[in-house]
NUKOL-891376 format. One record per residue (C-alpha): y, z, x; residue in three letters; residue number from 1; chain. Coordinates in steps of 0.2 Angstrom, whole numbers, plus 5000, padded with zeros to 4 digits. Example, Ala and Ser with C-alpha at 12.3 -4.5 7.8 and 13.67 -1.06 7.14 Angstrom:
2
     c2     c3     c1     r     k   c
   4978   5039   5062   ALA     1   A
   4995   5036   5068   SER     2   A
//
This chain:
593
     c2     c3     c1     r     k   c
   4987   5144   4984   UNK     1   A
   4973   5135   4995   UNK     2   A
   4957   5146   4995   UNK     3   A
   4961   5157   5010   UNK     4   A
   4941   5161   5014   UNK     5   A
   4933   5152   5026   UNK     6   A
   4920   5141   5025   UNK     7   A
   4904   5139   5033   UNK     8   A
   4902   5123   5044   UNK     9   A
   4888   5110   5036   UNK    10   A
   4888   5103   5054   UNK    11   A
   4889   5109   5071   UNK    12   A
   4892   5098   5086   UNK    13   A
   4890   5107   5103   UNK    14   A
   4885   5093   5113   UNK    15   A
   4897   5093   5126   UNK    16   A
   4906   5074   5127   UNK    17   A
   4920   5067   5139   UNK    18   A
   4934   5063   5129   UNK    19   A
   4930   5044   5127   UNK    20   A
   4948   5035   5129   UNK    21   A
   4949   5030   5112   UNK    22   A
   4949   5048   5106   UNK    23   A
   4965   5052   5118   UNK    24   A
   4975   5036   5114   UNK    25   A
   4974   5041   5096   UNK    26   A
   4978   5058   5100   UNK    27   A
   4993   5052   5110   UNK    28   A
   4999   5041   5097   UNK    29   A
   4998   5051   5085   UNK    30   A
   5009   5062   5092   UNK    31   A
   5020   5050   5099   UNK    32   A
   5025   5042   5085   UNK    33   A
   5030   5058   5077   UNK    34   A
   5043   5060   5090   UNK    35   A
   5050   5043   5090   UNK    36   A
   5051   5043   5070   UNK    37   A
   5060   5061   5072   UNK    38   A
   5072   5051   5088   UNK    39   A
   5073   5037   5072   UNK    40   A
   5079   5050   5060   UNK    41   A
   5092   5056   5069   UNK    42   A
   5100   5038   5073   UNK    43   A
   5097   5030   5055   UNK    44   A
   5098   5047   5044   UNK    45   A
   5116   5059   5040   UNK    46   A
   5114   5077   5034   UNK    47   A
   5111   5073   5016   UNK    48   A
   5097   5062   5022   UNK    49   A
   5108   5047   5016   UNK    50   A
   5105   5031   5028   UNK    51   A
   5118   5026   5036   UNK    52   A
   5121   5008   5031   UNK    53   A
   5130   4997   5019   UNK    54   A
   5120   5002   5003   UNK    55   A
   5117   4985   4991   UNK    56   A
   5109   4979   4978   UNK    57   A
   5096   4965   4977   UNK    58   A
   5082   4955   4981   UNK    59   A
   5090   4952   4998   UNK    60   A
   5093   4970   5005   UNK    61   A
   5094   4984   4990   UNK    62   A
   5087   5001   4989   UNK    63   A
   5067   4994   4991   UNK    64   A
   5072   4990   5008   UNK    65   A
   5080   5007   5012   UNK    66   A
   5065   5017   5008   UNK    67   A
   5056   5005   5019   UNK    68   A
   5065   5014   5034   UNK    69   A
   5054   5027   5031   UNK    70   A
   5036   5017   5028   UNK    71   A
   5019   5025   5033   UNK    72   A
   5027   5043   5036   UNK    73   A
   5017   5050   5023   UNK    74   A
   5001   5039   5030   UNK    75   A
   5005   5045   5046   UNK    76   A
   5005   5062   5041   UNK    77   A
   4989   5060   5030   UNK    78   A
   4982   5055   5046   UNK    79   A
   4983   5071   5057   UNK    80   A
   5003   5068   5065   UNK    81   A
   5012   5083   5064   UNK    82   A
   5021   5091   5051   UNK    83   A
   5038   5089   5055   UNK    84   A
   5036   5070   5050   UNK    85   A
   5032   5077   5033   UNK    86   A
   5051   5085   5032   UNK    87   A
   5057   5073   5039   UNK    88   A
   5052   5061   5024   UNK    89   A
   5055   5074   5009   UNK    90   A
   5074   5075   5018   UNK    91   A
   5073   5057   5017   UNK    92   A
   5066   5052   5001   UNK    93   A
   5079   5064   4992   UNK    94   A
   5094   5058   5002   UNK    95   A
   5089   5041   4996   UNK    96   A
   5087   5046   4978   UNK    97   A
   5103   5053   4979   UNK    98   A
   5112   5038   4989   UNK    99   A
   5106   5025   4977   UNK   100   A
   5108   5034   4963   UNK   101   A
   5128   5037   4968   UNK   102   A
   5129   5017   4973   UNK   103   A
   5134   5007   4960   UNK   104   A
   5139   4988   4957   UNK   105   A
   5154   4982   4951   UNK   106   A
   5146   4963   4946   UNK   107   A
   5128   4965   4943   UNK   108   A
   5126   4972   4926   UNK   109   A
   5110   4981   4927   UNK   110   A
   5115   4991   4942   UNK   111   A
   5134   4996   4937   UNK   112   A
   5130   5015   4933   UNK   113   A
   5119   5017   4947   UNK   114   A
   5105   5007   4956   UNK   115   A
   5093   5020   4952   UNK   116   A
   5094   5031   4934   UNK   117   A
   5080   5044   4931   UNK   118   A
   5077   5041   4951   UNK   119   A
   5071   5026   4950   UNK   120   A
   5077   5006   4952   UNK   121   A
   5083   5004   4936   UNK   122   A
   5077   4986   4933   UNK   123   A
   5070   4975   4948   UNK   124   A
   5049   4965   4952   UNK   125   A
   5037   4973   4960   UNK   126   A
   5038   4962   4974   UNK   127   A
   5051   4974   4979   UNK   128   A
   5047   4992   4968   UNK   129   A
   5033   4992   4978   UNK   130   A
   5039   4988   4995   UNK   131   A
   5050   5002   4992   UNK   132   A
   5038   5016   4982   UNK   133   A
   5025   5012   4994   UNK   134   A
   5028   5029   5006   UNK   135   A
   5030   5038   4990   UNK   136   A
   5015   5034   4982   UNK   137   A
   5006   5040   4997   UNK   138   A
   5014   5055   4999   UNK   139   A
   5001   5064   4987   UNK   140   A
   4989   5060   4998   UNK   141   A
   5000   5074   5012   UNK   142   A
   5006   5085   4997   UNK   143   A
   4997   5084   4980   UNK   144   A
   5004   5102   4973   UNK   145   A
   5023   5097   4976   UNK   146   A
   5029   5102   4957   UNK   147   A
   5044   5088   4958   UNK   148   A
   5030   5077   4964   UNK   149   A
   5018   5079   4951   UNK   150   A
   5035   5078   4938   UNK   151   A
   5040   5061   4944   UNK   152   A
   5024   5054   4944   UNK   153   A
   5025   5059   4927   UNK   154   A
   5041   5053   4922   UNK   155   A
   5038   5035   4934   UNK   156   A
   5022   5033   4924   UNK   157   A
   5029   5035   4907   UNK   158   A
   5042   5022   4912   UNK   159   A
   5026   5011   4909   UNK   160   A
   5017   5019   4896   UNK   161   A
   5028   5017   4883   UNK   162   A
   5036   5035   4881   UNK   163   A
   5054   5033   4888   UNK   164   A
   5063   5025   4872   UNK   165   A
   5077   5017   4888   UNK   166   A
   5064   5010   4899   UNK   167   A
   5053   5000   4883   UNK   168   A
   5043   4990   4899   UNK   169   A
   5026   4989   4890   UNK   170   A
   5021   4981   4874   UNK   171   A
   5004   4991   4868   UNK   172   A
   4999   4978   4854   UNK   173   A
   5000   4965   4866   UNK   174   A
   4995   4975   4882   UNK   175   A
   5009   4966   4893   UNK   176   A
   5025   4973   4903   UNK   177   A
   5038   4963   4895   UNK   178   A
   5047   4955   4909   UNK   179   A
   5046   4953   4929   UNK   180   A
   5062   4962   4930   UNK   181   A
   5059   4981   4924   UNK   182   A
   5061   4999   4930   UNK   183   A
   5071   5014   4922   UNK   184   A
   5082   5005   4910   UNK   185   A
   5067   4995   4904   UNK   186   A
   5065   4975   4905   UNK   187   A
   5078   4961   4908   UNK   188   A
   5074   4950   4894   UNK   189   A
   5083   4935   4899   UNK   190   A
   5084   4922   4911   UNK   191   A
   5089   4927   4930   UNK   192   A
   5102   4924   4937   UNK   193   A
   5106   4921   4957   UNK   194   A
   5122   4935   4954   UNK   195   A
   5106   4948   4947   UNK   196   A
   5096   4944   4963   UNK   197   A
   5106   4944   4977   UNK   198   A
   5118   4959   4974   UNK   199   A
   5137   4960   4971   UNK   200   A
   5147   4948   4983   UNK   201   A
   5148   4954   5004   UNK   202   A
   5156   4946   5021   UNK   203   A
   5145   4941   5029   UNK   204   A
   5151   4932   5046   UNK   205   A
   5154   4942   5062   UNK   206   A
   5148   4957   5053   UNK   207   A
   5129   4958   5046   UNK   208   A
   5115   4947   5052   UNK   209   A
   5104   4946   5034   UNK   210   A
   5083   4943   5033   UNK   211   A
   5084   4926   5026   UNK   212   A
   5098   4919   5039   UNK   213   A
   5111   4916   5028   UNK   214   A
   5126   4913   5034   UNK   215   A
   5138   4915   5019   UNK   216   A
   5138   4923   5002   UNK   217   A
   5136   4908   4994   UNK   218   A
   5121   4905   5003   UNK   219   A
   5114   4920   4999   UNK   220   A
   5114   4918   4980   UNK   221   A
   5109   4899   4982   UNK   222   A
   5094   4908   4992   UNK   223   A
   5090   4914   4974   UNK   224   A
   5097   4900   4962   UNK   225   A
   5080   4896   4956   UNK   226   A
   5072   4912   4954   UNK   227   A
   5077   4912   4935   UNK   228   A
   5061   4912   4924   UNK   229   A
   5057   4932   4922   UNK   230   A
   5054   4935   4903   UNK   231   A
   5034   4937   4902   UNK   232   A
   5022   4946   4911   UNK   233   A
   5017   4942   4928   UNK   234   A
   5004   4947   4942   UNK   235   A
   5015   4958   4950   UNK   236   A
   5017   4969   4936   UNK   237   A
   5000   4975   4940   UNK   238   A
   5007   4984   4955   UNK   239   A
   5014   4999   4940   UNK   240   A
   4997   5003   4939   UNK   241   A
   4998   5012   4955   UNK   242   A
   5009   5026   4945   UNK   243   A
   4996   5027   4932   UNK   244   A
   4984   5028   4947   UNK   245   A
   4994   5041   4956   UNK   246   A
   4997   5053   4940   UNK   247   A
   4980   5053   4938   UNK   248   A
   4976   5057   4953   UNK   249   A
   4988   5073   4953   UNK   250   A
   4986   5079   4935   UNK   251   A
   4969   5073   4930   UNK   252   A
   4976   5069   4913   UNK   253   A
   4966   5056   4903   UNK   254   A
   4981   5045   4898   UNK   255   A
   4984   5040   4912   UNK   256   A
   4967   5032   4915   UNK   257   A
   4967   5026   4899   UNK   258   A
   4983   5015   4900   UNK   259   A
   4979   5009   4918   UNK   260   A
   4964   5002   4911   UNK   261   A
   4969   4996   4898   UNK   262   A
   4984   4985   4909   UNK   263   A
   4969   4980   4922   UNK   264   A
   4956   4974   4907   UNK   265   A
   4970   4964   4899   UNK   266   A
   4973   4953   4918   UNK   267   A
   4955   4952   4919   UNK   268   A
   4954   4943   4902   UNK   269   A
   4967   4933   4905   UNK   270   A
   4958   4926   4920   UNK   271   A
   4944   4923   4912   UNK   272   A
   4951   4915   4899   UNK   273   A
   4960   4904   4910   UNK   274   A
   4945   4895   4920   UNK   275   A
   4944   4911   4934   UNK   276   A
   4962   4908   4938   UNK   277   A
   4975   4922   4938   UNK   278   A
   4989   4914   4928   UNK   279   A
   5006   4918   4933   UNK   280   A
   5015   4920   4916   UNK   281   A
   5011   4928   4902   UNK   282   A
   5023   4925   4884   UNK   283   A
   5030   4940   4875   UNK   284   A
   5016   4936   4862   UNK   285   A
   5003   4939   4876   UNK   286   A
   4999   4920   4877   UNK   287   A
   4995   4912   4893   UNK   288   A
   5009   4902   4898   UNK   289   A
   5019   4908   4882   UNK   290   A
   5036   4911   4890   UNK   291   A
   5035   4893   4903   UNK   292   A
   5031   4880   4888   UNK   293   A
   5011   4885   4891   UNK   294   A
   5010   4882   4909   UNK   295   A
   4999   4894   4915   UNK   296   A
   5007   4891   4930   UNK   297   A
   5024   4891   4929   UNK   298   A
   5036   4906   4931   UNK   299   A
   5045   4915   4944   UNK   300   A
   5036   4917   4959   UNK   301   A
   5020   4907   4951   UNK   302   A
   5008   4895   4957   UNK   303   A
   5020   4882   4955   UNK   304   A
   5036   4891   4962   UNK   305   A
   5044   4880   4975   UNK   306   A
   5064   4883   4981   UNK   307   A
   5077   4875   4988   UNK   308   A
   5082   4884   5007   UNK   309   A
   5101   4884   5008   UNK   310   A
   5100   4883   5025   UNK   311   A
   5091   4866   5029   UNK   312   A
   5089   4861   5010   UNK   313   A
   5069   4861   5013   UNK   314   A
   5058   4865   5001   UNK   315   A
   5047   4880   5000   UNK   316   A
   5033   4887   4991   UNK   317   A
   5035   4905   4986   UNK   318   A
   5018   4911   4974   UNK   319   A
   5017   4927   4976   UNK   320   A
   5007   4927   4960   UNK   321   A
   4992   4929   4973   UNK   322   A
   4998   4941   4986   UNK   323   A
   4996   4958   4979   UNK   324   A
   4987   4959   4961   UNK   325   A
   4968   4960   4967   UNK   326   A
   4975   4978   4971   UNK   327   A
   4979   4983   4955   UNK   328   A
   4962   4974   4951   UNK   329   A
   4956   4987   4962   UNK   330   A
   4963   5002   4954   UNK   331   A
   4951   5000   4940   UNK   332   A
   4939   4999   4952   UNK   333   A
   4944   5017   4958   UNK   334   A
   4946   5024   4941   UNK   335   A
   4927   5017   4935   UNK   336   A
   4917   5013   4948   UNK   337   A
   4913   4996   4942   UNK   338   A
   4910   4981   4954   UNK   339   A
   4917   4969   4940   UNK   340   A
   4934   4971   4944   UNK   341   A
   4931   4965   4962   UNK   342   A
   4920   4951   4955   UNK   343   A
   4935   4947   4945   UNK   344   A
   4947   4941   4959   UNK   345   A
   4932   4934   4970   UNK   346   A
   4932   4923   4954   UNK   347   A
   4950   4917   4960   UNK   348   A
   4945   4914   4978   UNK   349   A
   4930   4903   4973   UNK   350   A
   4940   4894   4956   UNK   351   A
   4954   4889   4970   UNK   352   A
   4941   4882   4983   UNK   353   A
   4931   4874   4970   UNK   354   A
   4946   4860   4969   UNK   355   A
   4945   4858   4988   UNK   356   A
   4945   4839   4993   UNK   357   A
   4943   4829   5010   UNK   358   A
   4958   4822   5020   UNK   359   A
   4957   4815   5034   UNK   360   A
   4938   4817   5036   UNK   361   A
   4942   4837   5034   UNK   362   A
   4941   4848   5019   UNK   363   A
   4958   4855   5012   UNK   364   A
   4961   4869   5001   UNK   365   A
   4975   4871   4987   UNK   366   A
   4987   4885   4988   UNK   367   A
   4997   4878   4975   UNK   368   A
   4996   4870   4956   UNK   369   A
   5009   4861   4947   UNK   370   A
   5011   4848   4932   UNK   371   A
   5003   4835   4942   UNK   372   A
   4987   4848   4949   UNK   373   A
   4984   4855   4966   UNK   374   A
   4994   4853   4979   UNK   375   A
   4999   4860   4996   UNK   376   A
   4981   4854   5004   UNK   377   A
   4977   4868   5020   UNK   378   A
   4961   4864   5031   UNK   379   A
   4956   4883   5027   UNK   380   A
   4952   4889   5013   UNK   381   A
   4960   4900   4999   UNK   382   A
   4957   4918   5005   UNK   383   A
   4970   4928   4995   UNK   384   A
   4961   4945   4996   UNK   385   A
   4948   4940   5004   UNK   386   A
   4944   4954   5016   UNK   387   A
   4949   4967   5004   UNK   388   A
   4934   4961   4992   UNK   389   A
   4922   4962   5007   UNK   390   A
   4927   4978   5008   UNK   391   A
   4925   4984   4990   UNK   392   A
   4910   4974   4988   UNK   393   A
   4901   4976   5002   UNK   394   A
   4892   4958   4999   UNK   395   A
   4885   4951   5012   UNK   396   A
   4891   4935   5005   UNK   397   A
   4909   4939   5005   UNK   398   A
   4907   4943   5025   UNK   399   A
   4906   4925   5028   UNK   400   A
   4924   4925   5023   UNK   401   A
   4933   4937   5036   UNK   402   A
   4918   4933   5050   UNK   403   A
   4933   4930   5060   UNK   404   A
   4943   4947   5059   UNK   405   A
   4942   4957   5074   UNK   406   A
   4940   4975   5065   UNK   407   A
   4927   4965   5056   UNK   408   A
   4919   4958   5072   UNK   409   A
   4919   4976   5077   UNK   410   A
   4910   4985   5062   UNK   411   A
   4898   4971   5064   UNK   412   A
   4893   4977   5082   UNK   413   A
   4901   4963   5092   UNK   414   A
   4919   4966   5096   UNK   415   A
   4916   4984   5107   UNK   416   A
   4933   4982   5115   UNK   417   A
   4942   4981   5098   UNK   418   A
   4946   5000   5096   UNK   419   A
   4955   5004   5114   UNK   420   A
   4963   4987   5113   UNK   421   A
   4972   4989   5096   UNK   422   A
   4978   5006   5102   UNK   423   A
   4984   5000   5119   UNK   424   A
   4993   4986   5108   UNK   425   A
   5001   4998   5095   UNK   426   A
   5007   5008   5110   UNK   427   A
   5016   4996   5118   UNK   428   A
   5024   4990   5102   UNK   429   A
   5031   5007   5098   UNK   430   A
   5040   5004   5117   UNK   431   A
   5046   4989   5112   UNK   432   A
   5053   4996   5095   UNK   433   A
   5061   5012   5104   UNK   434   A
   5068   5000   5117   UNK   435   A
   5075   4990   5101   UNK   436   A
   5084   5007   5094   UNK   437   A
   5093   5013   5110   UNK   438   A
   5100   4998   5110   UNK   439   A
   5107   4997   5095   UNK   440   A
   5125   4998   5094   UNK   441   A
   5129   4994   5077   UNK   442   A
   5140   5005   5066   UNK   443   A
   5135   5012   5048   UNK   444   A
   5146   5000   5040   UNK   445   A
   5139   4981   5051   UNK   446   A
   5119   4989   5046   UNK   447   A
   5111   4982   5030   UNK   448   A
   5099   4993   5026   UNK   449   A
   5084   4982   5031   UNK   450   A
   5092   4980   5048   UNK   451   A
   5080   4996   5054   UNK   452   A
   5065   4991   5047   UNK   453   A
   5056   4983   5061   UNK   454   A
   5060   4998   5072   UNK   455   A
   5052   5010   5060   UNK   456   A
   5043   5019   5073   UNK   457   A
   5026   5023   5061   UNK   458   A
   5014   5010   5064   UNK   459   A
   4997   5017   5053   UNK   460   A
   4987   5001   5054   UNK   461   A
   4976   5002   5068   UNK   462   A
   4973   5020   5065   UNK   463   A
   4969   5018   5047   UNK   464   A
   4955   5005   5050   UNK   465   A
   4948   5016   5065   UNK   466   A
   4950   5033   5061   UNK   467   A
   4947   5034   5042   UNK   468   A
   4936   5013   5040   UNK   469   A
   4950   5010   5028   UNK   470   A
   4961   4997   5024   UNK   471   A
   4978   4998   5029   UNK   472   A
   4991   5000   5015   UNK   473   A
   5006   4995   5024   UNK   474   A
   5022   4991   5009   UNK   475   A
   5010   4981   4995   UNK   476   A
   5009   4995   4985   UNK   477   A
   4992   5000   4982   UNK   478   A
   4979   5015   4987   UNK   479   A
   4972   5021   5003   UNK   480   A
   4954   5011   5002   UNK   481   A
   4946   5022   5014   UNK   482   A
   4929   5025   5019   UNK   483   A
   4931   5043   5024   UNK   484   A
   4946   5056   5026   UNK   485   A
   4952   5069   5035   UNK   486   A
   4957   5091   5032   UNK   487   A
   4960   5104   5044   UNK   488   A
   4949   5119   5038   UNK   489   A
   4961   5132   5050   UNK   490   A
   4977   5125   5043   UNK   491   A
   4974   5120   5025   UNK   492   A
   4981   5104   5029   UNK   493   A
   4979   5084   5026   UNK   494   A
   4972   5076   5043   UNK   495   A
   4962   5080   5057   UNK   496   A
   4963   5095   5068   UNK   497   A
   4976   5094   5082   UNK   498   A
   4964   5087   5099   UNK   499   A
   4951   5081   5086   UNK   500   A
   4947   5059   5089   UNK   501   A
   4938   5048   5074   UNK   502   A
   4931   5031   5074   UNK   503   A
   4920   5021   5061   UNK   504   A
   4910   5010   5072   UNK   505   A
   4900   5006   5055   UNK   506   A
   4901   5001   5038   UNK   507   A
   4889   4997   5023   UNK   508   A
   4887   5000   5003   UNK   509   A
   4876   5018   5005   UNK   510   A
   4882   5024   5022   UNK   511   A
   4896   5024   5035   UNK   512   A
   4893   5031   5054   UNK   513   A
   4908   5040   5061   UNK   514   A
   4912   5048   5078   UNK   515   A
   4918   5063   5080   UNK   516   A
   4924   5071   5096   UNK   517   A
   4936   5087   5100   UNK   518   A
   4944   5083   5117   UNK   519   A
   4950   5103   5117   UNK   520   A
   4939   5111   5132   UNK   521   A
   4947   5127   5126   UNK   522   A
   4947   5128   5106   UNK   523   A
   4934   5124   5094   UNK   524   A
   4939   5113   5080   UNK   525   A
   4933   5112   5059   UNK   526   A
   4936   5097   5052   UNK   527   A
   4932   5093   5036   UNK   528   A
   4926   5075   5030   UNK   529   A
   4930   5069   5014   UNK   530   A
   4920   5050   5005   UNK   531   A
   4937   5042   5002   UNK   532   A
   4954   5045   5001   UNK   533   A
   4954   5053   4982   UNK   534   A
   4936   5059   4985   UNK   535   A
   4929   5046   4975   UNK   536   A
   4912   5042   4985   UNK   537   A
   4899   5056   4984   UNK   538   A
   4891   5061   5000   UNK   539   A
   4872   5062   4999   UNK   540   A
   4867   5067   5016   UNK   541   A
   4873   5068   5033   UNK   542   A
   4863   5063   5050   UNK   543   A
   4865   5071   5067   UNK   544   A
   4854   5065   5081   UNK   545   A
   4836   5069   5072   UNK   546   A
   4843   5081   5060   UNK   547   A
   4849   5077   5042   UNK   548   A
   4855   5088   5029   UNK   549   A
   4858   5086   5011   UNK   550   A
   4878   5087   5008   UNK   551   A
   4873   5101   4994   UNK   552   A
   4882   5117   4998   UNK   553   A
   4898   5109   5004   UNK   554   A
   4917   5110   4995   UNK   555   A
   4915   5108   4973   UNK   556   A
   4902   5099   4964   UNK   557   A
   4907   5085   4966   UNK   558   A
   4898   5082   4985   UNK   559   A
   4912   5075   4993   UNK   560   A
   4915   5084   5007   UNK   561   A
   4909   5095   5019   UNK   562   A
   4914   5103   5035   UNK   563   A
   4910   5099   5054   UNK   564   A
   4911   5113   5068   UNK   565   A
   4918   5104   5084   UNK   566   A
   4913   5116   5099   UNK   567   A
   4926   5112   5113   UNK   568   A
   4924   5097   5122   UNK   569   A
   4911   5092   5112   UNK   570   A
   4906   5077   5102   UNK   571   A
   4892   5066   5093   UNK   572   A
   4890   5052   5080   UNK   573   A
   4886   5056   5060   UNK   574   A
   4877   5044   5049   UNK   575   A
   4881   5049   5032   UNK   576   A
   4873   5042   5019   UNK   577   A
   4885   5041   5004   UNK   578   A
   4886   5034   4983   UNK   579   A
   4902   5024   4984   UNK   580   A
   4914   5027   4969   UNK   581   A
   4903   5040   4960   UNK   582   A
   4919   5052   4956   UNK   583   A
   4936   5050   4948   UNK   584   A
   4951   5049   4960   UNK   585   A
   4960   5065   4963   UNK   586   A
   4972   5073   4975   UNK   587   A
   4966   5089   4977   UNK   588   A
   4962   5096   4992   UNK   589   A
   4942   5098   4995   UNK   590   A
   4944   5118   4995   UNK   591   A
   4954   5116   4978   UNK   592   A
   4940   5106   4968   UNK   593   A
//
């Protein structure tokens, strides 16, 4: 049980402040959003928490998509919304494990008991395991002392670490996941076919509308006719760390560092080993290239994947060997504190730019490699992760590559309209959205269940950047990067206080500056700050006005986190001095540690 005591405040504000408008637009969209994702519920969602659509399996619309419907609840709560959004998502995430554990195929061979088995996807990438954990993952972050919780982060881990004799996903000697297809009945450990990606066959015409724009069946698994090379590890398999990193965080359990880093150590080697690059298939004898005749570039989604469009019969280059893995990079990060990993994928930023050439008296960039070299010349450079290794590095250097970013623009002093603006613009895209789903007259069974998720109500990345300096987390499937986070001391909970406002106006490697502001002229308010979103930065000192104080008598020993005293209607700015990555990650509450 939390520590029902109070604790005395490290800070006091009582400098009274007008609410500045930023403080009451997030306030009100804060609370705005709750409403409309509780108005999304009730349209999308039964009794049993199923959604009603035409449940399917695939890379086209399957479960992954379903449990997108439900994206950035858990954030949203983390944030400060309201706790009805956080039933609303358990009822939601058990309906689904139920629903997709009852829905079965009749063609596809891996699904036929069940599209989930241990309440999980029994064998798909993590292009899509992730879009569809990614609310899941987070939800530590809201509950970290839910016992089902803590058992299927567990479970989901050990899916990975070799401990579930029908899920054999990781090879140890050779510290690879066996396949790009894995998941709770272990690895596919064959060639693809388009029947395995797309899902059991559908009418389409007059009755669903699908994401790619297929017209016909036949067009749909023609969609995925060349998405067949899967035996051998691949970068997106780096996105299971995430279960290591999450059971860690909730049990503290050294194995579960141990294997995540190990998985990480073995990518950054690989890279190394091939000239900086990240190579996108690795052979079931932990060669580079070993599965795809020793091209390191070769494979399913790899630096040379490029597809046939059924529609137009235009070709298209599809790498996502580059669109998510500096996360998991980043994860070891978290788990040690060392910089290295983040050296590591700036390595592949500056490896790819370093074959730039001049066309046309400008200079291109390469996006893609095949047997004959580069190709797929851009007149702006490779910048796969860019901002995200600015932000873990904090390099000057790396700056140079997101100068153009306007939350970027506005940490650096010279974008002061950045914060009202996004916040106006998120408002009027959740009208837009709740315009969208009044509208909506489809039945159950004409909605695929992607069809809802660009009405999703929960938008968290605007807020995310202002309120905590973190990177949004969106459905890649990684952690919340965050400068600072947020508790309410009064109600033991994740978030700020009800009528509480936040804004990072400045980041650097030893110190953030953070407003903080209660727009209650009736209550005071106790917020308590947190270095990160797992507590992994120690706080050193904090500055208000001429007065500083060592963050020494604050919540555990680990110094990170302390408590603020808002006096009503008041407000100020803290500078707070801070040792980035200094402590594992957990998700214990501050009173807790």
């Amino acid at each position: 049980m939390p520590d029902p005591r109070p604790h005395s405040a490290l800070v006091t504000i009582d400098t009274p402040l007008a609410p500045p408008r930023w403080a009451l637009l997030q306030r009100q969209f804060l609370r705005v959003q709750a409403e409309a994702c509780a108005e999304f519920y009730d349209k999308y969602f039964d009794g049993r928490g199923y959604l009603e659509c035409v449940p399917r399996w695939g890379g086209d619309d399957g479960p992954d998509d379903a449990a997108e419907n439900q994206l950035n609840w858990t954030m949203l709560h983390a944030l400060g919304a309201d706790d009805g959004i956080l039933d609303l998502f358990r009822s939601g995430l058990e309906g689904h494990l139920r629903q997709y554990t009852e829905a079965k195929t009749v063609e596809v061979p891996m699904a036929r008991d069940g599209m989930y088995y241990k309440e999980f996807p029994v064998s798909l990438d993590w292009f899509h395991h992730g879009e569809g954990l990614s609310p899941f993952l987070l939800y530590g972050l809201c509950d970290p002392y839910d016992a089902n919780y803590i058992r299927r982060c567990r479970r989901f881990a050990g899916f990975y670490m070799d401990e579930d004799p029908q899920a054999p996903n990781y090879d140890p000697e050779h510290r690879i996941i066996r396949s790009m297809f894995n998941g709770s009945r272990g690895p596919l450990m064959r060639k693809a076919t388009a029947l395995d990606w797309t899902g059991d066959p559908i009418e389409v015409a007059d009755r669903f509308a699908l994401g790619h724009g297929e017209r016909t069946y036949a067009e749909m698994l023609d969609h995925f006719r060349e998405y067949t090379d899967i035996v051998g590890d691949h970068p997106l398999n780096l996105g299971a760390t995430q279960l290591g990193l999450v059971a860690f965080a909730a049990t503290g359990e050294e194995k579960y560092r141990q294997w995540l880093l190990e998985y990480v150590d073995a990518w950054v080697e690989r890279t190394d080993d091939n000239g900086g690059i990240i190579p996108s298939n690795i052979g079931l004898d932990g060669t580079i290239g070993g599965e795809t005749g020793g091209k390191w570039y070769g494979g399913c989604y790899g630096w040379n994947f490029t597809v046939t469009v059924p529609q137009t019969g235009a070709r298209a280059n599809r790498p996502a060997c580059y669109s998510r893995p500096h996360y998991g990079f980043a994860n070891g990060l978290l788990m040690t504190g060392k910089l290295s990993y983040i050296d590591a994928w700036r390595g592949v930023i500056e490896a790819v730019n370093a074959n730039a050439k001049e066309i046309d008296g400008r200079m291109h960039y390469p996006y893609m490699h095949g047997d004959e070299g580069w190709f797929d010349y851009r007149p702006h450079p490779f910048s796969s992760g860019a901002l995200e290794v600015w932000y873990w590095s904090q390099d000057r250097q790396d700056l140079e590559r997101v100068r153009g970013d306007g939350w970027v623009s506005f940490l650096e002093g010279d974008n002061p309209s950045y914060p009202e603006r996004a916040l106006e613009q998120d408002l009027e895209r959740l009208r837009q959205k709740l315009e969208r789903m009044r509208a909506d007259t489809t039945t159950p069974d004409t909605r695929l269940s992607d069809d809802m998720n660009g009405i999703n109500p929960a938008t968290t990345e605007s807020l995310t950047r202002l309120m905590l300096g973190g990177l949004p987390t969106g459905r890649s499937c990684h952690a919340l990067h965050s400068r600072l986070r947020y508790f309410d001391a009064h109600r033991r909970r994740a978030g700020l206080p009800e009528d509480v406002g936040a804004l990072v106006e400045k980041l650097g490697d030893d110190e953030v500056t953070v407003s903080l502001v209660n727009a209650s002229p009736v209550y005071e308010r106790t917020v308590v700050v947190q270095g990160g979103a797992y507590a992994e930065h120690r706080l050193d000192r904090v500055t208000l006005g001429e007065s500083a104080a060592g963050v020494t008598e604050a919540y555990g020993a680990d110094h990170s986190a302390f408590s603020v005293r808002l006096a009503p209607g008041c407000g100020a700015q803290l500078k707070i001095a801070l040792k980035r990555y200094a402590n594992p990650p957990t998700f214990a509450f501050p009173w807790d540690r």
